[in-house]
N, C-alpha and C positions, 0 to 999 in steps of 0.2 A: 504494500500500500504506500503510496506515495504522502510525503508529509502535508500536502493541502487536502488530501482525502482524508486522512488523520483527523484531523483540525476539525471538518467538514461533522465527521461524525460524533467526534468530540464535543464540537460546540453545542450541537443538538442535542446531546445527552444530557449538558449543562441545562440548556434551556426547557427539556422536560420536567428534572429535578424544581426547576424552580416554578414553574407551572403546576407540577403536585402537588409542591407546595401553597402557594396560592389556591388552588383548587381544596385542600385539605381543609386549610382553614375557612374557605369560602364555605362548604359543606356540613361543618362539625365543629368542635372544641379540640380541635387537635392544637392551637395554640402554637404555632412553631413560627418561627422568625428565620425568614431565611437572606443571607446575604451574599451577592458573590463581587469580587475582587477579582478581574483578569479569569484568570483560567480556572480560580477557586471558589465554589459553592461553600459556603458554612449558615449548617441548620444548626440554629439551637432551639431547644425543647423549652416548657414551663420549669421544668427541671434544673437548668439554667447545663442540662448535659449538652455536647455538640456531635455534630458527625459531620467530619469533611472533606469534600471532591476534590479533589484536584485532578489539574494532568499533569501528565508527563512526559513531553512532548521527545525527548531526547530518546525513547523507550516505544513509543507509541500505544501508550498505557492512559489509562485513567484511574487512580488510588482512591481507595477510601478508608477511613479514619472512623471507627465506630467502637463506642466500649468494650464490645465484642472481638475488635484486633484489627489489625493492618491488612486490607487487601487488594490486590494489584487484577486490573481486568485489561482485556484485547480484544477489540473488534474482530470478529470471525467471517466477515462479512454481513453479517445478520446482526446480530446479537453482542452484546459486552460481555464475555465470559471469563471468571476466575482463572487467574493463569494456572492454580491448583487441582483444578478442576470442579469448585465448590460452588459451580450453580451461575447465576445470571445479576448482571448488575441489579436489576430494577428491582426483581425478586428479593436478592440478599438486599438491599436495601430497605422494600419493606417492612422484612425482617429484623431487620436494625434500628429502623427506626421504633418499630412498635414495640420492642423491647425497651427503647430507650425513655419513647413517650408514656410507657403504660397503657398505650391504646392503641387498636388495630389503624394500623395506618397503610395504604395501599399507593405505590409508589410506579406511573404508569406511563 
């Protein structure tokens, strides 16, 4: 994949994150604040917990940062998948988050 293709599918992932955000709270009490700086998404919860996005453009990765532990995803063409093999960005994210928030939160 080329580094503007990277970008391309990266930024879009940013900008769903923060539309589910928006959307979450537009919907419900999920209460989350979300902020992004450049290439970094940071939600924080009522909780005053955070989880945060980044890229990582030198890698062609996108990290995240949740209570839960460090993990590193790659565009497969399709999908942002665990370089571990531990499932799907948006997935483990709402996983992450709902843990984080206390409340089911769906991340899409």
């Amino acid at each position: 994949m080329t580094d503007t293709e990277y970008l391309d599918h990266a930024e879009a992932a940013l900008s769903r994150i923060e539309a589910s955000c928006d959307r979450l709270n537009d919907e419900g009490d999920a209460d989350l604040d979300n902020q992004r700086v450049g290439g970094m998404v940071t939600i924080t919860f009522a909780n005053k917990s955070q989880i945060i996005v980044n890229l990582q453009k030198p890698l062609q990765e996108v990290w995240v940062a949740a209570k839960a532990g460090g993990f590193h995803y790659k565009f497969d063409g399709e999908r942002w998948m665990d370089t571990k093999g531990n499932g799907e960005l948006f997935e483990n994210l709402s996983r992450y988050a709902s843990e984080q928030g206390g409340t089911p939160l769906v991340f899409s």
